[in-house]
C-alpha positions as protocol buffer text, in pm:
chain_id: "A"
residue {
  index: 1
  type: UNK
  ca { x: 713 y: -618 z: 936 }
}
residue {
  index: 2
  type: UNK
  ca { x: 410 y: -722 z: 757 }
}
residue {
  index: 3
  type: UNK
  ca { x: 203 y: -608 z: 434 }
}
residue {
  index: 4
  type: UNK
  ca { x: -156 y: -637 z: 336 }
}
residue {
  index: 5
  type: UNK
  ca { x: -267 y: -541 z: -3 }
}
residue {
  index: 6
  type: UNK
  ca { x: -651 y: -384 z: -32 }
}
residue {
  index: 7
  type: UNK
  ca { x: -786 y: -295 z: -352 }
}
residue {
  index: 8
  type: UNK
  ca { x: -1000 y: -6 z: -395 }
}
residue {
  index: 9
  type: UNK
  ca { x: -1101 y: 41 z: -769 }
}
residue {
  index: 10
  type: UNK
  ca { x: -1031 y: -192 z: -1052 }
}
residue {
  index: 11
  type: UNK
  ca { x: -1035 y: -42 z: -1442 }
}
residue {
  index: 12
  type: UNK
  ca { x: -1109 y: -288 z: -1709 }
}
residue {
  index: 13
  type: UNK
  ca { x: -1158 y: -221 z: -2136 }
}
residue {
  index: 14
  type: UNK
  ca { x: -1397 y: -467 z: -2157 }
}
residue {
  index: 15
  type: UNK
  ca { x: -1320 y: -762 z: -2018 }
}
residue {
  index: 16
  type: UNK
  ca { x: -928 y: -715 z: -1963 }
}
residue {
  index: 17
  type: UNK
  ca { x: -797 y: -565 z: -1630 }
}
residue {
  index: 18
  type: UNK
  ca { x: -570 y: -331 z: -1685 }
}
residue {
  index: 19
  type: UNK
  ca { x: -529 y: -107 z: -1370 }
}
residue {
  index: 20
  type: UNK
  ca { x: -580 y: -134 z: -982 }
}
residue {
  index: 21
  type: UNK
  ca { x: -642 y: 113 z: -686 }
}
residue {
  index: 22
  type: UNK
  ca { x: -452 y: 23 z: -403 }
}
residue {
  index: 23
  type: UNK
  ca { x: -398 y: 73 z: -63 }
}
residue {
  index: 24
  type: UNK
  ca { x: -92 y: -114 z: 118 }
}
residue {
  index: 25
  type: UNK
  ca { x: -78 y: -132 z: 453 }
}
residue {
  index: 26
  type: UNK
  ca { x: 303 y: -176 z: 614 }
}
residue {
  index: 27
  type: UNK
  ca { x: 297 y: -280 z: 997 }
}
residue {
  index: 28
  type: UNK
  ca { x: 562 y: -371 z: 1286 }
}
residue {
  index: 29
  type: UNK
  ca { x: 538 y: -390 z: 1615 }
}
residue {
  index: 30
  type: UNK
  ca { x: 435 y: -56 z: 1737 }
}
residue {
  index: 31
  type: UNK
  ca { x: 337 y: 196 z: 1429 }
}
residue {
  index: 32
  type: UNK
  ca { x: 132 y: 170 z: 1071 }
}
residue {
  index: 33
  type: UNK
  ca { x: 169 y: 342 z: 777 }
}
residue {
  index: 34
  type: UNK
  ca { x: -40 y: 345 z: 442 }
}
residue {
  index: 35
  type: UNK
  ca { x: 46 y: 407 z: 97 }
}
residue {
  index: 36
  type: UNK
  ca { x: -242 y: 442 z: -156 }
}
residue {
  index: 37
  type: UNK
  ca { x: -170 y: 465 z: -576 }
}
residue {
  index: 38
  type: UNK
  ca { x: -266 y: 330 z: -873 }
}
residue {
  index: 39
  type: UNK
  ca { x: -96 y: 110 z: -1082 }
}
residue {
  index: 40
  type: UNK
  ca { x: -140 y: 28 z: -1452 }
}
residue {
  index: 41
  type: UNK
  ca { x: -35 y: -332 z: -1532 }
}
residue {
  index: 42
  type: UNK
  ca { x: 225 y: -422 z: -1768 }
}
residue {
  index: 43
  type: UNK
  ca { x: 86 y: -595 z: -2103 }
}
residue {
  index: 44
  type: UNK
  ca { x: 88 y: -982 z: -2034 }
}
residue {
  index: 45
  type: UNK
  ca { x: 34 y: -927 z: -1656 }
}
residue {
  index: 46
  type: UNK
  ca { x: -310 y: -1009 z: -1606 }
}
residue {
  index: 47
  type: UNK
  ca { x: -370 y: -1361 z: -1750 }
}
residue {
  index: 48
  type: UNK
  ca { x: -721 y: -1410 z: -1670 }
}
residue {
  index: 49
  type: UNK
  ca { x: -1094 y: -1264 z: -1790 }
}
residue {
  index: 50
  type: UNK
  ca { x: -1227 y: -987 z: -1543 }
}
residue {
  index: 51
  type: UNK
  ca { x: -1519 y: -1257 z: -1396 }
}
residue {
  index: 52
  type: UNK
  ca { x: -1282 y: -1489 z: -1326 }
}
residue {
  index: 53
  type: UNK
  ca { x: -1012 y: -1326 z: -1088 }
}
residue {
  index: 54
  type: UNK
  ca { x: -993 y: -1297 z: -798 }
}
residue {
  index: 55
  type: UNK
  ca { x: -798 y: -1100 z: -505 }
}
residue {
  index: 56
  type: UNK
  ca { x: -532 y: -1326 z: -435 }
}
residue {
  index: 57
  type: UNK
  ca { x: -451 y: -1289 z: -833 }
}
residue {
  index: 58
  type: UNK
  ca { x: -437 y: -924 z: -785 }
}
residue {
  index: 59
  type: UNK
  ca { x: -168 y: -938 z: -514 }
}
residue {
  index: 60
  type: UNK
  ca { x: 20 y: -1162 z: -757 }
}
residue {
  index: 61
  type: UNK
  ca { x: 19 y: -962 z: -1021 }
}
residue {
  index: 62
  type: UNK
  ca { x: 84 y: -592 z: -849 }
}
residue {
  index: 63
  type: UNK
  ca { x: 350 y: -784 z: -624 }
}
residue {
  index: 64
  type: UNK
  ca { x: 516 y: -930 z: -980 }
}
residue {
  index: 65
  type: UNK
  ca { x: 481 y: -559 z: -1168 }
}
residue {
  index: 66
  type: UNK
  ca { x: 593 y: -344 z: -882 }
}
residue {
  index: 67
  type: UNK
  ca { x: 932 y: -593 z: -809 }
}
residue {
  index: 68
  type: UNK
  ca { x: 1204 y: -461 z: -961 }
}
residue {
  index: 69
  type: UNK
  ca { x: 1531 y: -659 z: -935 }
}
residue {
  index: 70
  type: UNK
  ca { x: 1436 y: -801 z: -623 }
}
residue {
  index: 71
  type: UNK
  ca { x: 1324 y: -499 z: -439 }
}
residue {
  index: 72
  type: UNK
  ca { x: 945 y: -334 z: -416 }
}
residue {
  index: 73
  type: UNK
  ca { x: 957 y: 66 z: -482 }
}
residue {
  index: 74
  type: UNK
  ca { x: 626 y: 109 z: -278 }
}
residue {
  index: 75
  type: UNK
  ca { x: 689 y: -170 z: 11 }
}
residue {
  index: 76
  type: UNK
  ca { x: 1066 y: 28 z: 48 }
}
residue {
  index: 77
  type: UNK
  ca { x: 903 y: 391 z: 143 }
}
residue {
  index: 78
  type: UNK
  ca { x: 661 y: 191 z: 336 }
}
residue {
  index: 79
  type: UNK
  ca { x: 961 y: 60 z: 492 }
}
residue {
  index: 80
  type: UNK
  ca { x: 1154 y: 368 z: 529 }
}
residue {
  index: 81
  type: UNK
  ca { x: 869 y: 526 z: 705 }
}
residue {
  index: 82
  type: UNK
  ca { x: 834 y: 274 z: 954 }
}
residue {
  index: 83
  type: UNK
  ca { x: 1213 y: 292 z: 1039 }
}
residue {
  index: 84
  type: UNK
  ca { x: 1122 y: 708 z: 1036 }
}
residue {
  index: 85
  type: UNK
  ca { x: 866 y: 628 z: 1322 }
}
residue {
  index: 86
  type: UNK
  ca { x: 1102 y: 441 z: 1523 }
}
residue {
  index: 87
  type: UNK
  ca { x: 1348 y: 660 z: 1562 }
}
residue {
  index: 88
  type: UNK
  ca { x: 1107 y: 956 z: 1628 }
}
residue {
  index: 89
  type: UNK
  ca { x: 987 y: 1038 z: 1960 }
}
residue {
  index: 90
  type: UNK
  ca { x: 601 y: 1133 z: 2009 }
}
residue {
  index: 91
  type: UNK
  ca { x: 575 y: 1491 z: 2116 }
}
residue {
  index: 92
  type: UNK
  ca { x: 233 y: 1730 z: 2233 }
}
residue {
  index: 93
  type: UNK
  ca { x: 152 y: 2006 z: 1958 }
}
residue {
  index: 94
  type: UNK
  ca { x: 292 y: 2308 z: 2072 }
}
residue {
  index: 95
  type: UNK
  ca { x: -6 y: 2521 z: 2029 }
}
residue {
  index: 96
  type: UNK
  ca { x: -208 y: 2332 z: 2321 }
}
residue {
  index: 97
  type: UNK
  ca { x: 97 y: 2329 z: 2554 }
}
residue {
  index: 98
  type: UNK
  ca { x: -53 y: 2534 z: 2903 }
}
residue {
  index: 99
  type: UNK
  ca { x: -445 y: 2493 z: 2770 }
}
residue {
  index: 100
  type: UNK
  ca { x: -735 y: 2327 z: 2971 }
}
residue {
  index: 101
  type: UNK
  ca { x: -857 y: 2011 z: 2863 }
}
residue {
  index: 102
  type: UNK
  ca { x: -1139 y: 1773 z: 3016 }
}
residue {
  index: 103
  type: UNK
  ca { x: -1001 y: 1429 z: 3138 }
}
């Protein structure tokens, strides 16, 4: 399973980050599933003027606020959804069962 931070929005007062719009993307072998939020960091979090940072800072710091004793709130439903997936089976919507369609 693999993750891949994007970052939509940044908020700043003044030159101080202080929130993020995200989008993480969860993968494994077969399905994907998104989770998009925003996330205020915690005082202390963001060590660095706004000019100077840069994205791999960001995953740093949402990575370092959103851990909580060891485990990741948002990566964990990502998670959870994937395992969802794989134990689901892929079925036609029952409204276009019997209707014409154009191959």
């Amino acid at each position: 399973m693999t993750f891949k931070w994007k970052f939509l929005e940044l908020f700043a007062n003044g030159d101080q980050l202080v929130a993020v719009r995200y989008l993480l993307t969860g993968t494994d072998e077969k399905n994907i599933v998104e989770s998009e939020g925003k996330h205020n960091f915690e005082t202390g979090t963001v060590n660095k003027a706004l000019a100077d940072i840069f994205e791999s800072d960001l995953v740093q710091w949402i990575e370092k606020d959103t851990t909580k004793d060891g485990a990741n709130p948002i990566k964990l439903t990502i998670e959870n959804q994937l395992k969802a997936l794989e134990t689901a089976k892929k079925v036609d919507f029952p409204w276009l069962a019997n209707t014409f369609t154009v191959e």
